[in-house]
The first five atom37 places (N, CA, C, CB, O) and aatype in JSON, in Angstrom:
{
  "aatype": [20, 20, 20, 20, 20, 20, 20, 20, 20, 20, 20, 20, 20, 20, 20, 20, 20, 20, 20, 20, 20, 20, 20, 20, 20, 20, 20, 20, 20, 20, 20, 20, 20, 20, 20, 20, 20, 20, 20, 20, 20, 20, 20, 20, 20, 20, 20, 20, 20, 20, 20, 20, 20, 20, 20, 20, 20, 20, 20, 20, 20, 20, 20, 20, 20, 20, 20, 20, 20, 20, 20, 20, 20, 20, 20, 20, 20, 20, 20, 20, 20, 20, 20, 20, 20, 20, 20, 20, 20, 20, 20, 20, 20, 20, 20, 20, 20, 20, 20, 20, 20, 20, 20, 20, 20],
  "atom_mask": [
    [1, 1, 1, 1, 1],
    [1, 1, 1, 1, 1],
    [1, 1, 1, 1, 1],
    [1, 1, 1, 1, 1],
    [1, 1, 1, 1, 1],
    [1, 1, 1, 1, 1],
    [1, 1, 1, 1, 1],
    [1, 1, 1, 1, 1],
    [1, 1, 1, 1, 1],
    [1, 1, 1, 1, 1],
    [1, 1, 1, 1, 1],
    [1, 1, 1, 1, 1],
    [1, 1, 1, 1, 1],
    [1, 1, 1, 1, 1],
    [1, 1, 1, 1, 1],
    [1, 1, 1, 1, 1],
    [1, 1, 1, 1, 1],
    [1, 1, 1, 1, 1],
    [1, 1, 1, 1, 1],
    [1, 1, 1, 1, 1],
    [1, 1, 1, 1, 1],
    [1, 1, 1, 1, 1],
    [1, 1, 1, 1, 1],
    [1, 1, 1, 1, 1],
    [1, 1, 1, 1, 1],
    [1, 1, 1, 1, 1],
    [1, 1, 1, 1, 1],
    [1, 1, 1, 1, 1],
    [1, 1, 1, 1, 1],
    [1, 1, 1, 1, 1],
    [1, 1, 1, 1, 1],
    [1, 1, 1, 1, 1],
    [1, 1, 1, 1, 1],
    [1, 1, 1, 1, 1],
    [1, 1, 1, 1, 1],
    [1, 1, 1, 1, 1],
    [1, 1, 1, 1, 1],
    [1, 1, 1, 1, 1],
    [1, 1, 1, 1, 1],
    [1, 1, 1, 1, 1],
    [1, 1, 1, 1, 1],
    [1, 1, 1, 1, 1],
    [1, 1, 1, 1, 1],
    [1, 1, 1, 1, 1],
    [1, 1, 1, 1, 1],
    [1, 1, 1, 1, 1],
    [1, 1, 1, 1, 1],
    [1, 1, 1, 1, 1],
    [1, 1, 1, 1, 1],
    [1, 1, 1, 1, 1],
    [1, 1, 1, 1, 1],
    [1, 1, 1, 1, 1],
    [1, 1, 1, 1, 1],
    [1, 1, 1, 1, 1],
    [1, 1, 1, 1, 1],
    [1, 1, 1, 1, 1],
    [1, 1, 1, 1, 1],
    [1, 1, 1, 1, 1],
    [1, 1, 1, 1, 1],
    [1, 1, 1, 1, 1],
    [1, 1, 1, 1, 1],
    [1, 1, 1, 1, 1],
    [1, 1, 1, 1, 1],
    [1, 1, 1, 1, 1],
    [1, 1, 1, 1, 1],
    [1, 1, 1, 1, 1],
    [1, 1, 1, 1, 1],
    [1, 1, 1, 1, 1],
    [1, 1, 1, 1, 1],
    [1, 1, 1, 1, 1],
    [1, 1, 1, 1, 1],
    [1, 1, 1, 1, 1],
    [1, 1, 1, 1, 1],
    [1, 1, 1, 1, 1],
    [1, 1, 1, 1, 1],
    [1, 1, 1, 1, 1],
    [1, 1, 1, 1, 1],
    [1, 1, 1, 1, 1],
    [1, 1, 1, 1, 1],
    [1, 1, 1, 1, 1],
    [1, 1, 1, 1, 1],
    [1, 1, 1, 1, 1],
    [1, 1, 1, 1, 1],
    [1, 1, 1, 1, 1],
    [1, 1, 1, 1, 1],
    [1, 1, 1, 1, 1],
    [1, 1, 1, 1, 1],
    [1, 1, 1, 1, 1],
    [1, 1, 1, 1, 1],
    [1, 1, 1, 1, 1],
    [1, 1, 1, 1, 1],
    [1, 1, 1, 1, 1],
    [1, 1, 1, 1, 1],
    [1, 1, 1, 1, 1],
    [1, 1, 1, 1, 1],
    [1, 1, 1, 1, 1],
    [1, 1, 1, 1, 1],
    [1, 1, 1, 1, 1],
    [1, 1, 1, 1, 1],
    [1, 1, 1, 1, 1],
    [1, 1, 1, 1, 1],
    [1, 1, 1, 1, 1],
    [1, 1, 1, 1, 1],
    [1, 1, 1, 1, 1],
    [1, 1, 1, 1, 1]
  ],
  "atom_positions": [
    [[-55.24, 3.39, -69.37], [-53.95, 3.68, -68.78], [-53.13, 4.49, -69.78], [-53.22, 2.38, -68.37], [-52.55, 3.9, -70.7]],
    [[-53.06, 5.77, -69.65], [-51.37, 6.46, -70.36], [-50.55, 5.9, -71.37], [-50.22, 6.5, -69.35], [-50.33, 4.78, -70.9]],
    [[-50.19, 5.94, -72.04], [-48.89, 5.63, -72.91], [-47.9, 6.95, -72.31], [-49.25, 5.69, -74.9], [-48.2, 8.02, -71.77]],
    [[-46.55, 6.28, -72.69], [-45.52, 7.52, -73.15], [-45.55, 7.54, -74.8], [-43.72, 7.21, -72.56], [-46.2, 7.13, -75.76]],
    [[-44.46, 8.29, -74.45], [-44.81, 9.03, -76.09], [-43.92, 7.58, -77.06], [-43.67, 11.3, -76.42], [-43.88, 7.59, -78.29]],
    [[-43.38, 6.61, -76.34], [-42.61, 5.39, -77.26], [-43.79, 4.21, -77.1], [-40.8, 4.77, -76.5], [-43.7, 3.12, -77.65]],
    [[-44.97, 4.63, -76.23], [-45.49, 3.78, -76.52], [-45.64, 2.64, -75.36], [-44.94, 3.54, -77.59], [-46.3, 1.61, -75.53]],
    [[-45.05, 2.91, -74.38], [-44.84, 2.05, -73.3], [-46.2, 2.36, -72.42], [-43.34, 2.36, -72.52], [-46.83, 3.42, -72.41]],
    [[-46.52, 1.07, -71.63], [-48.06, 1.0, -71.05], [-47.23, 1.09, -69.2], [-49.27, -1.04, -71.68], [-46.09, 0.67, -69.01]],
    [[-47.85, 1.54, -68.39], [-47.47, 1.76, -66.73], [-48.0, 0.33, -66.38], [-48.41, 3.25, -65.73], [-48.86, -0.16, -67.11]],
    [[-47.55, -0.34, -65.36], [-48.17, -1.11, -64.79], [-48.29, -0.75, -63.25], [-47.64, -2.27, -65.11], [-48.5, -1.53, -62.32]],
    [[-48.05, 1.02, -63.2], [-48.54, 1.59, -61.92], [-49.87, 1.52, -61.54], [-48.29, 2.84, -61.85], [-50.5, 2.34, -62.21]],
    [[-50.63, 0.9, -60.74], [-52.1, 1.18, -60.47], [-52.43, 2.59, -59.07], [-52.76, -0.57, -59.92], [-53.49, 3.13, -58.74]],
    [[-51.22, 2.76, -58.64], [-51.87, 3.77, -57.54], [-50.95, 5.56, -58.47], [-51.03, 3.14, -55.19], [-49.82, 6.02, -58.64]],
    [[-52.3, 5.88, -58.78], [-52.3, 7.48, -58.78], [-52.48, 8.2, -58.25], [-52.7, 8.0, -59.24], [-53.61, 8.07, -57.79]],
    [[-51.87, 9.37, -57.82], [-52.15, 10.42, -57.05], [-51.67, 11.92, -57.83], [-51.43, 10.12, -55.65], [-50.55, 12.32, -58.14]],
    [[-52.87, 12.48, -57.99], [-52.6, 13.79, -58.9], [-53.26, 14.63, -58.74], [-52.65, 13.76, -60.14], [-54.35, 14.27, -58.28]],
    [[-53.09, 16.37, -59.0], [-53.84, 17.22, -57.96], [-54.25, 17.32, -59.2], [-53.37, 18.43, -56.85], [-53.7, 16.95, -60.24]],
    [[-55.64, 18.07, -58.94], [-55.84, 19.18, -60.29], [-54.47, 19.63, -60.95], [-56.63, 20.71, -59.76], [-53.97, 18.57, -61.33]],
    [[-53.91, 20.3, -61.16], [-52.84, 21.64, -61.63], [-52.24, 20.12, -62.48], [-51.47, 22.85, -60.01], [-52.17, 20.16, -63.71]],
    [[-51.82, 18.8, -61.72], [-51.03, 17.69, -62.23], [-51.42, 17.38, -63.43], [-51.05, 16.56, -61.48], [-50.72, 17.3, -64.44]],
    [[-53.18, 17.11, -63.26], [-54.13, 16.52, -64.1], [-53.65, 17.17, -65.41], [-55.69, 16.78, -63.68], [-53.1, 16.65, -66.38]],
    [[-54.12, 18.85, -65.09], [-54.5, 19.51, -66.29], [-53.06, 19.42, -67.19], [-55.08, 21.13, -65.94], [-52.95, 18.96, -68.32]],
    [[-52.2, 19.89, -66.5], [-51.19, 19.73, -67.13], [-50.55, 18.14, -67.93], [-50.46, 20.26, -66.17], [-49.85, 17.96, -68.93]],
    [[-51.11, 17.32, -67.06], [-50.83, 15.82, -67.81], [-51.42, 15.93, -69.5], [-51.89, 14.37, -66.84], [-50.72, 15.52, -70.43]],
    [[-52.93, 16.62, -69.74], [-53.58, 16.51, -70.17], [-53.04, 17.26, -71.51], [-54.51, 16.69, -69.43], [-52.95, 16.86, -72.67]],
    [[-52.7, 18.59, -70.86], [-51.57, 19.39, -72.09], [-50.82, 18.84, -72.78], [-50.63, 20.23, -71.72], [-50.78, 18.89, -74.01]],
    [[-49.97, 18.13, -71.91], [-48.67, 17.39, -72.16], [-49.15, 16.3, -73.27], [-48.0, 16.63, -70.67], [-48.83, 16.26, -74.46]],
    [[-49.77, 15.66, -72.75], [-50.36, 14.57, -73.91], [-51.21, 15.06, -75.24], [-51.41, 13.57, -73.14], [-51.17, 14.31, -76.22]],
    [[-51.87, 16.11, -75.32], [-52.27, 17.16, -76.74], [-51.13, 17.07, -77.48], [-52.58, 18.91, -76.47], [-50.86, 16.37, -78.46]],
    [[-50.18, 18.28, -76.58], [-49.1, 18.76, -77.36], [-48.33, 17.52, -78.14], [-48.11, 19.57, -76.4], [-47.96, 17.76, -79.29]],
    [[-48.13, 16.53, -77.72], [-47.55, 15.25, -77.82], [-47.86, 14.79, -79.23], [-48.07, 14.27, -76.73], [-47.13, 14.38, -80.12]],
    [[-49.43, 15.03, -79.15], [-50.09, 14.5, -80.42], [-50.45, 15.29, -81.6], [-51.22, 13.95, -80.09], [-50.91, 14.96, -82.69]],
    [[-50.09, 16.58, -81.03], [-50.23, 17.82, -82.05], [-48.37, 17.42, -82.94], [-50.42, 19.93, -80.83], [-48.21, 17.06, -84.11]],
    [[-47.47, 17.6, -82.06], [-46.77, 16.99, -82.45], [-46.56, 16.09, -83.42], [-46.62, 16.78, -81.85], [-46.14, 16.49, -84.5]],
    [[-46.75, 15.04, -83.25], [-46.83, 13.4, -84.07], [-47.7, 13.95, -85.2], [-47.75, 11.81, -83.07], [-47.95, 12.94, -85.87]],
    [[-48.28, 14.97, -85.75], [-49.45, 14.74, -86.85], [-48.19, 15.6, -87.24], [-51.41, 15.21, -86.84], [-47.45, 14.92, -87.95]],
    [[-47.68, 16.86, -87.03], [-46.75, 18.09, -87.57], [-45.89, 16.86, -87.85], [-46.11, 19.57, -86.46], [-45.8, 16.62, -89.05]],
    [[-45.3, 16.12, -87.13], [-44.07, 15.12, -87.72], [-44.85, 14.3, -89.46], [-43.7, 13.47, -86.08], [-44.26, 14.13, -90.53]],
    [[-45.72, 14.1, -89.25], [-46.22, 13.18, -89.77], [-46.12, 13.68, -91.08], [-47.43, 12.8, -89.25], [-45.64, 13.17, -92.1]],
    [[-46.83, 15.16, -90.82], [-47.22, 15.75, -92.42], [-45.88, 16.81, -92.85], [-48.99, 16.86, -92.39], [-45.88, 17.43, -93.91]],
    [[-44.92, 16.88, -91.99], [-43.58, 17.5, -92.52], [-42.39, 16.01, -93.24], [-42.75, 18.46, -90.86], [-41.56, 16.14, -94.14]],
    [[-42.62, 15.15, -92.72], [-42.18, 13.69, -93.58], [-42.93, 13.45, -94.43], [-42.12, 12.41, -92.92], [-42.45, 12.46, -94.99]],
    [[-44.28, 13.85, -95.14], [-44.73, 13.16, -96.48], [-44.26, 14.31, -97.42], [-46.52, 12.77, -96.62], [-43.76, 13.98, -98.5]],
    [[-44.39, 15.74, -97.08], [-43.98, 16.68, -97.66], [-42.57, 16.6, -97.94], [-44.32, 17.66, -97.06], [-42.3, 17.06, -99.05]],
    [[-41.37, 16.09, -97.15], [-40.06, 15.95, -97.48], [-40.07, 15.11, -98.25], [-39.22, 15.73, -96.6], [-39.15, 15.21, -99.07]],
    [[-41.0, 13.88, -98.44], [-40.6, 12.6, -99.14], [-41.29, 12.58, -100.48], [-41.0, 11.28, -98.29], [-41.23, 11.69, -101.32]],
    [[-41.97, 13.75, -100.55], [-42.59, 14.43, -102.07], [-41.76, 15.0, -102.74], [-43.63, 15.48, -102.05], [-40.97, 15.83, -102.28]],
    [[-41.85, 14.44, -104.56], [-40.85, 15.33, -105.21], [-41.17, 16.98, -105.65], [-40.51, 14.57, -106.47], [-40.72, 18.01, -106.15]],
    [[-41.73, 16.66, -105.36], [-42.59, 18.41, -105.53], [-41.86, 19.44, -105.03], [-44.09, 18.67, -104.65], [-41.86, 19.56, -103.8]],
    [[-41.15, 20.3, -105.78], [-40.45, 21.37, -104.61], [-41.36, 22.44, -104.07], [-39.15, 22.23, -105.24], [-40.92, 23.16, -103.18]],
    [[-42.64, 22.64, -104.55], [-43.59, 23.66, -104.34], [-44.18, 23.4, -102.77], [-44.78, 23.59, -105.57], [-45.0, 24.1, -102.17]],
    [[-43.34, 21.86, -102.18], [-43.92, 21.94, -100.79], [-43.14, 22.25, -99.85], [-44.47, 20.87, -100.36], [-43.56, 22.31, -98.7]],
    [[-41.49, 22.56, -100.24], [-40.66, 22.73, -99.87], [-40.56, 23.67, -98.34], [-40.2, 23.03, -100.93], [-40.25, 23.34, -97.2]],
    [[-41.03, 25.14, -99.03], [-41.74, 26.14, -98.14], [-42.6, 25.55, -96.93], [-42.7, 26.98, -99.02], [-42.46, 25.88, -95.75]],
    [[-43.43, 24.7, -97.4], [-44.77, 24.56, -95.83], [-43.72, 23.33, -94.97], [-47.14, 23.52, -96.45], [-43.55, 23.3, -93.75]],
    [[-43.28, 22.66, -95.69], [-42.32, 21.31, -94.42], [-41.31, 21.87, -94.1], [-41.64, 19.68, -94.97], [-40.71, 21.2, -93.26]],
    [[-40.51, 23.36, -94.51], [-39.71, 24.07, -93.47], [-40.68, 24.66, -92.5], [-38.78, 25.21, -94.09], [-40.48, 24.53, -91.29]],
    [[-41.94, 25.44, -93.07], [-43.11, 26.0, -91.78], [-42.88, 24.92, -90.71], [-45.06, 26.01, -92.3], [-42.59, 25.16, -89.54]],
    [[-43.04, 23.68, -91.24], [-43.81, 22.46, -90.22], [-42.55, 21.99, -89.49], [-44.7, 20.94, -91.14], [-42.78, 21.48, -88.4]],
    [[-41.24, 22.05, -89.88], [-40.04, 21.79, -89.15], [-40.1, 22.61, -87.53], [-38.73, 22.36, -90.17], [-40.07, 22.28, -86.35]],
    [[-40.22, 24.1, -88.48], [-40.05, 25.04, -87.33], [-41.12, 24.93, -85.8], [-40.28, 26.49, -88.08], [-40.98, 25.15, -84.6]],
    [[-42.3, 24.43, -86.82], [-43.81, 24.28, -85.7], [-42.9, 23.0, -84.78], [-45.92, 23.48, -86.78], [-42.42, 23.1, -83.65]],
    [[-42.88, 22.02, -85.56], [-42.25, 20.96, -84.49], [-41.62, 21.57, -83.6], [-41.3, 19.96, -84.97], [-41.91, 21.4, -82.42]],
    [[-40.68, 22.37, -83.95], [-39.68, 22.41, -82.9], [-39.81, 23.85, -82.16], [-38.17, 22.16, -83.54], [-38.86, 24.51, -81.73]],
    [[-40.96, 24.16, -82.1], [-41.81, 25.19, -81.36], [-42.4, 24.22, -79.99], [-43.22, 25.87, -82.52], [-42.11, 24.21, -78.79]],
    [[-43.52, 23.3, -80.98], [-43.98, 22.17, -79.96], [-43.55, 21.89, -78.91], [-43.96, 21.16, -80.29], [-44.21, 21.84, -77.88]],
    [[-41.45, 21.46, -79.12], [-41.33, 20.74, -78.57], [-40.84, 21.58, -77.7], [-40.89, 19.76, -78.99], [-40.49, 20.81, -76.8]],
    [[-40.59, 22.55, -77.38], [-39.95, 23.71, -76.38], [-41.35, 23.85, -75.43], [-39.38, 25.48, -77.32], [-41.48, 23.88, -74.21]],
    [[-42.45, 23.92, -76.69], [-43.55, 23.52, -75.31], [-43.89, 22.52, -74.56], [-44.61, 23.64, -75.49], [-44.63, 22.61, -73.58]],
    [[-43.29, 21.34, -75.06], [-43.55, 20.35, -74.47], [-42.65, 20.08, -73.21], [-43.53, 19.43, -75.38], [-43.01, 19.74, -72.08]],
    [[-41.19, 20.36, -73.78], [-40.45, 20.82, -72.67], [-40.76, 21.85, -71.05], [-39.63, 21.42, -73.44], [-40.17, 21.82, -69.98]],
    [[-41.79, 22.58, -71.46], [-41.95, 23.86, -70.79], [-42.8, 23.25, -69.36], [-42.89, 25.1, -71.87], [-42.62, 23.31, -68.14]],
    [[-43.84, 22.61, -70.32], [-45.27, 21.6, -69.4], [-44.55, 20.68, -68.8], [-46.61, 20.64, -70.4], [-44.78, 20.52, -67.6]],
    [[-43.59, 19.92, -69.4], [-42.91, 18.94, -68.87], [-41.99, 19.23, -66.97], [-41.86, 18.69, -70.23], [-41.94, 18.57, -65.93]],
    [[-41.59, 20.2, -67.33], [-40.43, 21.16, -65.96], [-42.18, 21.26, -65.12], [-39.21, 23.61, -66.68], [-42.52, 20.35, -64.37]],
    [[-42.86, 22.13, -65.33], [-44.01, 22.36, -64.78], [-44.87, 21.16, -63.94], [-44.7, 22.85, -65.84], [-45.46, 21.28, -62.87]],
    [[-44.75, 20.19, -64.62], [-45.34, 18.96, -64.27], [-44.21, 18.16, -63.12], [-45.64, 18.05, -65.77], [-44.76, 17.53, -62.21]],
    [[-42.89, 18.19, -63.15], [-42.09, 18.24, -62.64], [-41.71, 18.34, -61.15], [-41.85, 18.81, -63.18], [-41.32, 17.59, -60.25]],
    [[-42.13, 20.18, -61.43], [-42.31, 20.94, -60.22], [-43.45, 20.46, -59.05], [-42.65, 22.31, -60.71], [-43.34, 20.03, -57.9]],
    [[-44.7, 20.78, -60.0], [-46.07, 20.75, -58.98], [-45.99, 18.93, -58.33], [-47.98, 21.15, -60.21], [-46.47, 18.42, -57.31]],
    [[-45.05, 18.27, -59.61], [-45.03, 16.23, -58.5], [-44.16, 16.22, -57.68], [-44.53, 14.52, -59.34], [-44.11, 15.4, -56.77]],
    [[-43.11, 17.35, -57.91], [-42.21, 17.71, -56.41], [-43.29, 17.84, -55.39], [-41.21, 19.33, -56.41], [-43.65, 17.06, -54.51]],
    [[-43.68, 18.96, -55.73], [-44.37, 19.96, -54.78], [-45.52, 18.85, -53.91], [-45.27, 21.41, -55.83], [-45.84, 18.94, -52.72]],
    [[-45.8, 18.2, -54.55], [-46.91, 17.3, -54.04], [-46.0, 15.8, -53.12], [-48.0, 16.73, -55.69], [-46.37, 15.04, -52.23]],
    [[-45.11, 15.89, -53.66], [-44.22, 14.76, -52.58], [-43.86, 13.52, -53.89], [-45.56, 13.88, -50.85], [-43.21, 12.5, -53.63]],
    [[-44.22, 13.72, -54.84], [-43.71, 12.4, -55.6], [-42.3, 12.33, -56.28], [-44.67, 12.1, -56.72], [-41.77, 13.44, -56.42]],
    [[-41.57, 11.25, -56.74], [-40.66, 10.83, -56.9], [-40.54, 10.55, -58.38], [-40.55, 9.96, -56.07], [-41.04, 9.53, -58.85]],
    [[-39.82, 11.54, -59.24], [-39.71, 10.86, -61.09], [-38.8, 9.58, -60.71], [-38.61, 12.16, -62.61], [-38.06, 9.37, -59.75]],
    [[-39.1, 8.94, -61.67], [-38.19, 8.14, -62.03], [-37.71, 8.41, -63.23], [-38.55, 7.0, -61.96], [-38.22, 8.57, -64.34]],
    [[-35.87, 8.47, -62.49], [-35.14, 8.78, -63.52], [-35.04, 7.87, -64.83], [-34.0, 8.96, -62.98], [-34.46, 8.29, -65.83]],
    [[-35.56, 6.73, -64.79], [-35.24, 5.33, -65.83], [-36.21, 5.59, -67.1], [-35.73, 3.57, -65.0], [-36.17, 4.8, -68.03]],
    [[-37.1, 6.73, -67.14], [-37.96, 6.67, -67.91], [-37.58, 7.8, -68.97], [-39.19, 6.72, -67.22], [-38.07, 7.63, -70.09]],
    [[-36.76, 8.96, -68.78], [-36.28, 9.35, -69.86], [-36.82, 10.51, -69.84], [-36.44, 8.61, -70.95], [-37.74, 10.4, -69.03]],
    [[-36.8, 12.1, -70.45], [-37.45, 13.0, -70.35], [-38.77, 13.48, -70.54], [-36.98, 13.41, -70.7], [-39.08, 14.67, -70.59]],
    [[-39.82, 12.14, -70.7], [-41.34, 12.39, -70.82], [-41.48, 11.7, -69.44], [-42.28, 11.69, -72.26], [-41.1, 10.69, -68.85]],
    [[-42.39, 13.05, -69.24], [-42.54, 13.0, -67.47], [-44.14, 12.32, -67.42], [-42.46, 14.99, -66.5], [-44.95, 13.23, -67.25]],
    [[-44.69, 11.22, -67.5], [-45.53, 10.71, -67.4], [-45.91, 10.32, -65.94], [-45.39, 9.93, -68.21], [-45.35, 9.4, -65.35]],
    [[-47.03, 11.18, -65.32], [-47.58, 11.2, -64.17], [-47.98, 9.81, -63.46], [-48.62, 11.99, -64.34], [-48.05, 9.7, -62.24]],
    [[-48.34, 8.24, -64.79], [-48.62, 7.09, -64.26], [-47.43, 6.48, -63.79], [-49.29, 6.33, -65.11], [-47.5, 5.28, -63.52]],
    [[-46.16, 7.2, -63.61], [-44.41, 6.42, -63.65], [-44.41, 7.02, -62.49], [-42.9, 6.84, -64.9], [-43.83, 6.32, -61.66]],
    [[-44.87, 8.15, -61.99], [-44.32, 8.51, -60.73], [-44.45, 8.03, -59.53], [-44.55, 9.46, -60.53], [-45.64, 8.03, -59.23]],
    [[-43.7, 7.56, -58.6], [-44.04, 6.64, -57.14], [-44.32, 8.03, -56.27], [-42.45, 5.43, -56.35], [-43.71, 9.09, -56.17]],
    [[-45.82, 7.38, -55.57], [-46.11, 7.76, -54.21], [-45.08, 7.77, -52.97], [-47.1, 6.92, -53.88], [-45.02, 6.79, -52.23]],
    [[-44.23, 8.94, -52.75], [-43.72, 8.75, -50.95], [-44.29, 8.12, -50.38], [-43.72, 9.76, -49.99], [-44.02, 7.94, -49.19]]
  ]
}
């Protein structure tokens, strides 16, 4: 079953997702985790006294927040096509659009 990105488990059991939903779920959750490693290794580099890493954890700031405009992007997209298909976000879950949260019409 899915996580969101805080970690929370669905206790939705009925899915309904087209292809286009899938693939894109599938993005969404990469990018997510491409993410979390760029977070990961731009916080050991900040928390190093080394100023010679200074340079690559501004690179890795900027990548994050590249990511997350893509993540944003897939997110609207994913959005659209669970409109398009008849499903319902729920607003209670916050701006990660996780396809196992969405109710069937």
């Amino acid at each position: 079953m899915p996580l969101s990105p805080e970690g929370v488990t669905s206790t939705h059991t009925e899915v309904c997702m087209s292809d286009l939903l899938d693939e894109l779920d599938r993005k969404w959750n990469r990018l997510i985790s491409v993410q979390n490693v760029v977070k990961e290794a731009r916080d050991l580099l900040w928390e190093s006294s080394d100023n010679t890493n200074e340079d690559i954890a501004q690179s890795l700031t900027i990548t994050y927040s590249l990511l997350g405009a893509r993540i944003l992007a897939v997110g609207h997209l994913m959005d659209q096509e669970a409109e398009r298909l008849g499903y319902e976000m729920d607003d209670d879950i916050g701006i990660y659009p996780d396809p196992v949260l969405w109710n069937c019409r």
